[in-house]
N, C-alpha and C positions, 0 to 999 in steps of 0.2 A: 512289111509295108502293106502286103495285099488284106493281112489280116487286120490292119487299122483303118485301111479304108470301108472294110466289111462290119467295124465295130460301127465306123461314123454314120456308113448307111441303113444299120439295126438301128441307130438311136435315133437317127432322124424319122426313119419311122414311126419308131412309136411316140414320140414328141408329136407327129402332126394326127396319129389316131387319138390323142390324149388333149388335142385342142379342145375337140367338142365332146361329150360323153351324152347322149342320151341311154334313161333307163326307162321303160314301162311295163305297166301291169295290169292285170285284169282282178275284180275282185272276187268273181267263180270261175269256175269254168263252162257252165249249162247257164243257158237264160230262157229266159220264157221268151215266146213268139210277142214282139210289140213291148216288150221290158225295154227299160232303158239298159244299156248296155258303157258302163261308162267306162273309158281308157283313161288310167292315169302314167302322164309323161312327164319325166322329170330331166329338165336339160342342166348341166354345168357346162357354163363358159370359160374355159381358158383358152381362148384364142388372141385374147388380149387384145380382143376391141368388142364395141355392143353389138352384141346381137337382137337385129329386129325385124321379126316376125310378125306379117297380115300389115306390111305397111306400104307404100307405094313406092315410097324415095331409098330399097335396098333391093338385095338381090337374096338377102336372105330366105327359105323357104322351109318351112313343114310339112313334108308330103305322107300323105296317110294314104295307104289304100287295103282294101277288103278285098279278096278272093277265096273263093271255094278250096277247097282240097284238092277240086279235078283243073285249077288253079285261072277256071270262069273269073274277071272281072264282077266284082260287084258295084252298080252302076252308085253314083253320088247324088244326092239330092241337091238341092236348092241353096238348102241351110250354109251361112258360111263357115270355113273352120273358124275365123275370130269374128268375136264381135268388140272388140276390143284389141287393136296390137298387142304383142307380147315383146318387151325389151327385156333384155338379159342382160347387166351390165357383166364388163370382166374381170374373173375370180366368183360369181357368185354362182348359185345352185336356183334354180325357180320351177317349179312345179303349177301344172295346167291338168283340167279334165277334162276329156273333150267324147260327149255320147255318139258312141257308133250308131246308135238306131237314128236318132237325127242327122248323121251326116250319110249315112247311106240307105239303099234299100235291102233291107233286108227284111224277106217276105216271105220266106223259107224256110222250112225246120230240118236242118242240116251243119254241119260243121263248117268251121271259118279260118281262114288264117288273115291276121294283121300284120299290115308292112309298115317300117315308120322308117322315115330318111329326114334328114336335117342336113341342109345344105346352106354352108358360110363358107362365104368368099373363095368359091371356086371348089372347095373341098365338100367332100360328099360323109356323111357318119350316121350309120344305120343301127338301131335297134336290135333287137334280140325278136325274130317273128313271133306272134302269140296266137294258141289255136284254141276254139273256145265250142262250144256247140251252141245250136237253139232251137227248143225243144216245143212242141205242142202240148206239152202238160198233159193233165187228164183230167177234164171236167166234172166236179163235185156236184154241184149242183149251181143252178140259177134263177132270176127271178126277171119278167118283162115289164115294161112299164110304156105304155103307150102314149097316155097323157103328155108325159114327163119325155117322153123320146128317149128312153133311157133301156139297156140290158145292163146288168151284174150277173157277173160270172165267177164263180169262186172256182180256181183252177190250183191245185196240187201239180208239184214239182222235186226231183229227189236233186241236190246237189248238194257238195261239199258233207256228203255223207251223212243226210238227212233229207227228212222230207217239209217241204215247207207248202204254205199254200198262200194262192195272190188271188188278191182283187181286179179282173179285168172289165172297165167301163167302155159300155159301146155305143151309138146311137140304135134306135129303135129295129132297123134294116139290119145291124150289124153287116155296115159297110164299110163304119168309121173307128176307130180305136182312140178314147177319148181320152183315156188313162189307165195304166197299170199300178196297181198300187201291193205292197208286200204287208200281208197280214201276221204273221209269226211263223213260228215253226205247226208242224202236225204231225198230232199222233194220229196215224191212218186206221187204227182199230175201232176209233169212236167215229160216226159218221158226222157228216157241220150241220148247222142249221142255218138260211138263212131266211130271214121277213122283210115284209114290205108293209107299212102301214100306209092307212090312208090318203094320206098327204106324200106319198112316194121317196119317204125316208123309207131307208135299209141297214137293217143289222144282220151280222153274220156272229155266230159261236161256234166257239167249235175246242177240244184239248187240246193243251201244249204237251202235258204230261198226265200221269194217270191220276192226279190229284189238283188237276188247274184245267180251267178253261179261261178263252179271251172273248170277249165283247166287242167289234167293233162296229161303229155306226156311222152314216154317209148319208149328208143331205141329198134330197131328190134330184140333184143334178149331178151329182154323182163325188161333190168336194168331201172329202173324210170329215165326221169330226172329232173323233176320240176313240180310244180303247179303255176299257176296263179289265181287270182279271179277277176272277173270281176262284175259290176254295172247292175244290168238290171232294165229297165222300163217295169212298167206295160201297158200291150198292145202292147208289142213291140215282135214281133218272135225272140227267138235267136238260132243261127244253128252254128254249125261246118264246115268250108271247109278247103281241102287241099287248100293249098295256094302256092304249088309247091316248089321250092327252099326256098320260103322265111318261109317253114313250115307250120304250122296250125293259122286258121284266126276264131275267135270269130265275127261272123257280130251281129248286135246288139245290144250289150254288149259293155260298158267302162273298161278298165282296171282301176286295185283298186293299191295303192301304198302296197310293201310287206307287208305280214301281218304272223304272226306264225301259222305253221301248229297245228293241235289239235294233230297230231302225225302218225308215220307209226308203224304197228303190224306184 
């Protein structure tokens, strides 16, 4: 008898851990200071009723919070978690992403840990904590632009067992962080180039590998507008010039037919 009471209250257990499942993740582990940082959370409902999330009329809730390692609060911003409810009908699986740099402050180049709790109908089902770093990179080079109110900063970063390098836009003071944008990977043996023409467009080159270099270019207020990749020979110097009206000129360097980017962050 005592041993079937003890079977009924193991399985009731895990019936009510198994109502809700959430799973999330990070897509590195290192980010750059002022990167977007985005968590993706994927909930399954078998609680066998809707779950609804960022809405007035439940008691349903998604609570996210950031803390340090020495397990400091990291305060919240403004931003809300939804801008949009999130219903989960039940039996289904729904996936959300939601950027930690927007919902928190983080202004520190230091290590993090993320908490995620999901709480229906009186029952509480936590996540798996995720620890992530964010780093100050190492500043390649940059370019001011007064005019324009504008800095561009090509900052290198090593993660996921590479080194990559990003676009950080700032206003004029750099007071304000206007956008981080992710250029490719880098090869750190060749140094980047970056210009500014007259009209406060900016291109940056720079290797991906010992036979490729990337192009990318950004109107004077700091919007991207494209990447090129271009061919390089060994032995051969490759440079950047303003090329006046006709824009920026890879000497060189072959141009490569379109290819897909690995992605912007």
């Amino acid at each position: 008898m005592k041993l079937f009471v003890c079977w009924l209250l193991l399985t009731f257990t895990s019936l009510t851990f198994a109502q809700v499942e959430i799973s999330t993740s990070l897509g590195a582990s290192t980010y750059l200071k002022y990167e977007g940082i985005p968590l993706r959370v994927e909930i399954t409902n078998n609680s066998g009723e809707v779950i609804r999330l960022g809405t007035e009329d439940t008691e349903d809730l998604l609570i996210l919070r950031l803390r340090t390692l020495e397990n400091r609060v990291v305060p919240r911003t403004k931003v809300p978690f939804f801008e949009i409810p999130w219903v989960i009908p039940p039996g289904e699986t729904s996936v959300r992403t939601f950027d930690l740099m927007q919902l928190f402050m983080v202004t520190q180049a230091m290590s993090y840990r993320c908490l995620q709790d999901v709480k229906v109908v009186g029952e509480n089902f936590q996540g798996a904590p995720l620890l992530f770093d964010v780093s100050n990179g190492v500043l390649e080079d940059s370019v001011k632009r007064r005019k324009n109110d504008r800095v561009f900063e090509m900052i290198s970063i090593h993660r996921n067992g590479r080194d990559e390098i990003m676009m950080r836009v700032t206003n004029y003071n750099n007071t304000m962080v206007l956008a981080t944008y992710y250029l490719e990977r880098y090869l750190k043996f060749y140094d980047p180039f970056i210009k500014m023409n007259s009209v406060g467009e900016v291109a940056t080159l720079h290797y991906v590998s010992p036979q490729q270099v990337v192009l990318c270019k950004f109107q004077a207020d700091g919007i991207p507008v494209g990447r090129t990749y271009y061919q390089a020979s060994p032995g051969v110097p490759i440079r950047l010039r303003d090329n006046g009206e006709a824009g920026f000129m890879v000497e060189g360097g072959v141009e490569m037919p379109s290819q897909p980017s690995e992605g912007n962050r």
